[in-house]
N, C-alpha and C positions, 0 to 999 in steps of 0.2 A: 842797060845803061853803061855796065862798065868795059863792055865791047867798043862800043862806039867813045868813050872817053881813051880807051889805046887807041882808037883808031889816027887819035889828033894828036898821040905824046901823052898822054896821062898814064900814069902805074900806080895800080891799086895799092894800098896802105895798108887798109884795112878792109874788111869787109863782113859782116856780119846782120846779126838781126837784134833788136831792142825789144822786149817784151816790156808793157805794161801793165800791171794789175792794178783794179779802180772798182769801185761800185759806181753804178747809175739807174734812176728810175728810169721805166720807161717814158713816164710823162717828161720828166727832163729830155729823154731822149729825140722825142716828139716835137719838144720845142727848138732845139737844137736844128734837127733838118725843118719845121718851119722859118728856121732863120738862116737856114740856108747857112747855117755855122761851117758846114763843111763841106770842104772845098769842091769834091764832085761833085755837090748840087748848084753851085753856084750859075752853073750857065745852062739848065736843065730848062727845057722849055714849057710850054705850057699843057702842050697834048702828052706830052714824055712823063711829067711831073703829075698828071691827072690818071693815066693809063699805068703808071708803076711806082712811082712815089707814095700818090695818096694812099692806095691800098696797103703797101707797109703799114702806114699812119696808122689805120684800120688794124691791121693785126697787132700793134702795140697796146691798142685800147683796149682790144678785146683781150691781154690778159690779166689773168687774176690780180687786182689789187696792181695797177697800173704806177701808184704812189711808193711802192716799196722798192729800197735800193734791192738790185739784185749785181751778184759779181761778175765782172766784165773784163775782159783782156785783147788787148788791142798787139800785134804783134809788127814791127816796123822798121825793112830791111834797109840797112846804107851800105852806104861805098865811101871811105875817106881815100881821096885821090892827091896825086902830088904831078905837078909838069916839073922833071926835072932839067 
């Protein structure tokens, strides 16, 4: 991304990565991509969504105690950019 933002006048600012740490069940999890909460499943189709999605689904129920927070980290690179 921040190739192509030099490419038009942009100069990187900053650039780095954002770690988050969070608990979540898997069943929350579950519900989440059933609702398509997030953003890459939003336009997942129906054979896509059947052939690789559900089966996730499937392994989140199969683990132990589906109900219990377990610890999660989500890691999430930016670019702050500036046109001068």
């Amino acid at each position: 991304m921040v190739w192509l933002a030099e490419s038009v006048g942009f100069v990187p600012v900053r650039i780095g990565e954002m770690v988050v740490d969070f608990q979540q069940r898997p069943r929350g999890a579950i519900q989440r991509i059933h609702d398509r909460s997030y953003g890459h499943l939003r336009q997942v189709d129906g054979e896509t969504w059947e052939s690789v999605v559900a089966p996730v689904i499937g392994d989140l129920l199969r683990l132990p105690d589906p109900d219990r927070y377990r610890e999660r980290q989500n890691r999430h690179k930016f670019a702050v950019l500036e046109k001068p």
